[in-house]
N, C-alpha and C positions, 0 to 999 in steps of 0.2 A: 587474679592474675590475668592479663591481658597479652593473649599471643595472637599474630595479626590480626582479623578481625573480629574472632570471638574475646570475650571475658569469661572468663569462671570464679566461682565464690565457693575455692575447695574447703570450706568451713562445713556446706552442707550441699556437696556437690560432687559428681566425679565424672572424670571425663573417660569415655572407653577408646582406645586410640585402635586403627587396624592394623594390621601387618600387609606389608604388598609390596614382595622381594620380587626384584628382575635378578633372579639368579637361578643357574639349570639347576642347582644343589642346594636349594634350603633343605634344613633339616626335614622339616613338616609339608612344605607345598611343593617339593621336587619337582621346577622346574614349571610348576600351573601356571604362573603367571611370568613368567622371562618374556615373552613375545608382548611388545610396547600395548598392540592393542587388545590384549589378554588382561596387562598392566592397570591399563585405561579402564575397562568394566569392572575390575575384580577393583579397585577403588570407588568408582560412583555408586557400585553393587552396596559395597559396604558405608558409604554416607546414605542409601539410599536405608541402608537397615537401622540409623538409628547413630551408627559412630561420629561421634566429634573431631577424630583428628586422625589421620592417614601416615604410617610411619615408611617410607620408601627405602628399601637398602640395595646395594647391589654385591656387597661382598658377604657373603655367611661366618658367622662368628667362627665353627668349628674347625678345627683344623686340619682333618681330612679335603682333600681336593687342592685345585691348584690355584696358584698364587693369582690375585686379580693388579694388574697396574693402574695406575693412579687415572690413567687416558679412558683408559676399559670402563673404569666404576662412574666417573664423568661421562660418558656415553649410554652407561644402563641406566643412572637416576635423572637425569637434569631434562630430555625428550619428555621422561614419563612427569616430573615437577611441573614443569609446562601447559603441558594438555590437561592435570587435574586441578590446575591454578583456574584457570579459565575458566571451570566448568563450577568451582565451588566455593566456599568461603571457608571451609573447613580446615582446621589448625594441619598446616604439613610439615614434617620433621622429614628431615636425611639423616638416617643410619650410616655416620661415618664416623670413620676417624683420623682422618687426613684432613688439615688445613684448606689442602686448595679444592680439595673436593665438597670441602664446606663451604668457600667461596663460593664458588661456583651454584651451589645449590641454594644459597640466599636468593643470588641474583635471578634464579628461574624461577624464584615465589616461593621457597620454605621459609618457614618461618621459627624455628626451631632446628639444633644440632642434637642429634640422640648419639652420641658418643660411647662405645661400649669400653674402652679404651681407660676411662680417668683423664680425657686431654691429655695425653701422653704428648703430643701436637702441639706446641706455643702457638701452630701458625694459625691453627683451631678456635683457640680462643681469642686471637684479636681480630680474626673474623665477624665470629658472633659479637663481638664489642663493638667494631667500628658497624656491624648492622642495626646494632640493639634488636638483636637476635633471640630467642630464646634457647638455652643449652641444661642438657640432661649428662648429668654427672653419674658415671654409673663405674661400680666398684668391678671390680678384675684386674689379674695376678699379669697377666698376658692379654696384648690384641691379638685382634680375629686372625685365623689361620695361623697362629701358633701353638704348636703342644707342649701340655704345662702336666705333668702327668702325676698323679698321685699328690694334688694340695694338702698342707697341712695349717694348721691354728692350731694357736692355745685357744684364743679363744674366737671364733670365726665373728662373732656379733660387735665386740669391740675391737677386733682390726679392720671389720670393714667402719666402722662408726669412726675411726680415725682415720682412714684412707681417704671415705668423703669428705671427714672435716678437713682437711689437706689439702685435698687438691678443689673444691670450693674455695678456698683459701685464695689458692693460685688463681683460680677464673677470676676470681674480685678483682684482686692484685693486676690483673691481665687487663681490665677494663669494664667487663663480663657485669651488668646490675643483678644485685643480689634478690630484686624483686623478680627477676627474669632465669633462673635456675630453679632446677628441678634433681632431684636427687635419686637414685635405683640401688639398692643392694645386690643387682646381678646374681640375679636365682641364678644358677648351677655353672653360672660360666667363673671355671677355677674351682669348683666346691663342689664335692660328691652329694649325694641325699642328704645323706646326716647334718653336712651341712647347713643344706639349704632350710631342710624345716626346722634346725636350730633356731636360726638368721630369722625365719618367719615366725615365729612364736615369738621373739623379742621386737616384733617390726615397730611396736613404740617407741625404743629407743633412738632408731634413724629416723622415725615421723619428727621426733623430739629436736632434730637439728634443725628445724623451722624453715624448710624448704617445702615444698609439697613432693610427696613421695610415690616416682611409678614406679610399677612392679610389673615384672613380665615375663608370666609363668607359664602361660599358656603352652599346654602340650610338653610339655619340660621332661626331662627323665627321669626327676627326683618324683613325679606325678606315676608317672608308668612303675618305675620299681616302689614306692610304697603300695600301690597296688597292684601289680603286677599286669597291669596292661597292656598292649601294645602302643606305638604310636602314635596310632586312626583310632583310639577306642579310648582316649583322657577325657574327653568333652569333662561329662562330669564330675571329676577329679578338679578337673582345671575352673570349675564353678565353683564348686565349695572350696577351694584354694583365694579365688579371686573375692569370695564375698569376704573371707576370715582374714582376708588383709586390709578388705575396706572397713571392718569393724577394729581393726588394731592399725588404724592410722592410713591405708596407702588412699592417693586418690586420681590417680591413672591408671587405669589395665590396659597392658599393652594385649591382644589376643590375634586368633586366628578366625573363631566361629562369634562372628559379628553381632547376630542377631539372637542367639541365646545368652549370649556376653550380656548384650544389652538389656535384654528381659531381667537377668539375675541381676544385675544392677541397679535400673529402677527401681525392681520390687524391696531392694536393700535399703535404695533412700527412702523408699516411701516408709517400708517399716522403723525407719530412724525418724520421720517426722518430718525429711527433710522438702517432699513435694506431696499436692493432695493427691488420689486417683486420676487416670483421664477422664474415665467413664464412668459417674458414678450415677447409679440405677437400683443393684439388688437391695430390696424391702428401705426403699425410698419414698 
């Protein structure tokens, strides 16, 4: 898959993408990086540890806190698009779900739409189409800052493996090339725990829709309450989550902690065959 100037070969490849919100209330980085040139380091930081692709939002999925307007979230991402465009060649997505904020966000040098949404947005998808863009289809009951309280399924692995095929469907239909889509089962947004490590124990079934599949768990709640940890204390959780997705199919980790991301991932491909060592020396 070719998203601006990288290529990847997710056959025996995976890309680690970073997270780097201008928002005062993410869930996980409250607020560390909102200030543009806070923005600016906490992204070259993270190409500098190893990430392939820079994920920029500026509205926090959860529904706690206050509404962002369309003016606002175009004034938090497309400054920060800009000054990391310049500085890198590294795959950049906008964290949105607004049309014109996806416009917008093309034309500052993303190159990918990460939509948490479903393209709920028509205007969304004929963005990414008249850019030949690249767009992340990602499953959820409700967009960001709305409460959906207490989801239910019969069965959570096959409505979301129908919701994708559906509205993938639509992106084609909208203009959207099907080589240029990327698909997410939306760990925990809309679905409690149970849910989500359902959904993740079956993650071959949505690999199986012939998209390449991110996932992005990092720090998640379903992480904390299966082990009862706090927020600032998943790291490991969110490692052994991210490797057992890359062996049942997923091949983007969306994360927060860059450079242990990346260690547990190399050392994944390599025990898969899929790259030699860097350094290879002991009893040589």
């Amino acid at each position: 898959m070719k998203l601006g100037a990288r290529t990847f070969d997710f056959s025996r490849q995976v890309a680690v993408m970073a997270i780097i919100n201008r928002t005062p209330d993410s869930f996980h980085d409250r607020g560390r990086t909102f200030a543009l040139d806070k923005a600016v380091e906490a992204a070259l930081s993270a190409v500098s540890d190893g990430a392939d692709w820079l994920d920029i939002g500026g509205v926090p999925f959860g529904p706690d806190g206050p509404q962002v307007g369309v003016t606002e979230e175009i004034d938090r991402v497309v400054p920060l698009i800009e000054a990391i465009r310049a500085a890198t060649d590294a795959v950049i997505s906008v964290d949105t779900h607004r049309g014109t904020v996806a416009e917008a966000a093309i034309r500052a040098g993303a190159d990918v739409v990460n939509d948490t949404s479903g393209v709920s947005d028509p205007a969304l998808a004929t963005a990414v189409a008249a850019a030949n863009a690249g767009l992340v289809v990602t499953h959820s009951l409700s967009g960001p800052r709305v409460h959906h309280p207490r989801p239910t399924y019969d069965d959570v692995t096959a409505e979301v493996v129908a919701f994708l095929r559906d509205r993938v469907a639509f992106a084609e239909q909208s203009g959207v090339a099907p080589d240029k889509i990327i698909v997410d089962p939306g760990h925990d947004l809309n679905k409690n725990t149970l849910h989500t490590l359902a959904l993740t124990r079956r993650l071959p079934e949505l690999a199986a829709l012939g998209h390449p599949l991110l996932v992005a768990l990092s720090n998640k709640d379903f992480i904390g309450e299966t082990l009862n940890r706090p927020q600032h204390d998943r790291l490991p959780g969110s490692l052994a989550a991210a490797v057992f997705c890359v062996l049942n199919g997923a091949r983007i980790i969306r994360v927060h902690d860059v450079r242990a991301s990346v260690d547990a991932i190399r050392m994944t491909e390599a025990l898969l065959g899929w790259h030699d060592p860097v350094n290879l020396r002991h009893n040589m």
